[in-house]
C-alpha positions in Angstrom: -63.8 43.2 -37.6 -67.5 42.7 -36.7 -69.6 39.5 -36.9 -72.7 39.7 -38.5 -76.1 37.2 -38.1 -77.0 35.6 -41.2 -80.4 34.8 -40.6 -83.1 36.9 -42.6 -84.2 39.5 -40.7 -81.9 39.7 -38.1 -79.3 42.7 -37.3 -77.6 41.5 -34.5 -73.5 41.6 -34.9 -70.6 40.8 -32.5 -67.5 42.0 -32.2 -65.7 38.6 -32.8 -67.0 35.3 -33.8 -68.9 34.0 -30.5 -67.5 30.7 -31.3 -63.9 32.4 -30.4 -65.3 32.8 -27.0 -65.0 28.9 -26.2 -62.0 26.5 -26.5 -62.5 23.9 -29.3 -63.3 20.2 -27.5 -62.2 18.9 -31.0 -59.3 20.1 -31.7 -58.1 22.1 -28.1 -57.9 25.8 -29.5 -57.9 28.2 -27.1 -60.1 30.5 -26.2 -59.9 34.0 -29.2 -57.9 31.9 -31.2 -59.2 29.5 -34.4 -59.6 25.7 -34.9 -56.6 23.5 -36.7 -56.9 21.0 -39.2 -55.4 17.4 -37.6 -52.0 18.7 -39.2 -52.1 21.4 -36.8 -52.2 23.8 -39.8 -54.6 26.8 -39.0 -55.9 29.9 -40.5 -59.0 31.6 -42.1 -59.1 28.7 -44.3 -59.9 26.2 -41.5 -64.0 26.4 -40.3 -64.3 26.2 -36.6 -65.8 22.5 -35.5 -68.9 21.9 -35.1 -68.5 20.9 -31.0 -67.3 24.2 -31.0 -70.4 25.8 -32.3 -72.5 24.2 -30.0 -70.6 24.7 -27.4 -70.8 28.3 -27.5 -74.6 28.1 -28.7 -75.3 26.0 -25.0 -72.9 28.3 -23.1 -75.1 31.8 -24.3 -72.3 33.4 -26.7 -75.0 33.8 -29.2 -78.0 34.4 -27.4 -81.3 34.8 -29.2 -81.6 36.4 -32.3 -83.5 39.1 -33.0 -85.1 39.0 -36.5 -89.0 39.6 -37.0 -90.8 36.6 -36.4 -92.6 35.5 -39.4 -96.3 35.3 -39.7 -98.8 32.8 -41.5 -101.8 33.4 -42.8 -104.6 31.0 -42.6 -107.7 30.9 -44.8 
């Protein structure tokens, strides 16, 4: 299953969620495997943290996107 960018414009897709490629400093997920709820419970159902997402944003997993950079006009 391929990962698409959901930014307008952009056509950039991964092979996995780039967020899989980091552990989880919220909840200790490993690395290719998905956040847990405090229960422990997991699955698709369960959004991966927020830490996560950043993490993997600082650590380059996302890199820049590539959609058309939007123009103004002034007049």
């Amino acid at each position: 299953m391929t990962i698409s960018c959901n930014r307008d414009g952009c056509d950039r897709t991964w092979p996995r969620d780039p967020v899989l490629e980091v552990e989880c400093p919220s909840c200790g997920a490993s690395i290719g495997t998905k956040c847990k709820r405090p229960s422990g419970h997991g699955g698709n159902f369960v959004h991966p943290h927020g830490k996560r997402d950043r993490l993997a944003v600082d650590e380059g997993h996302y890199r820049e996107c590539r959609r058309e950079p939007t123009t103004s006009v002034v007049g």
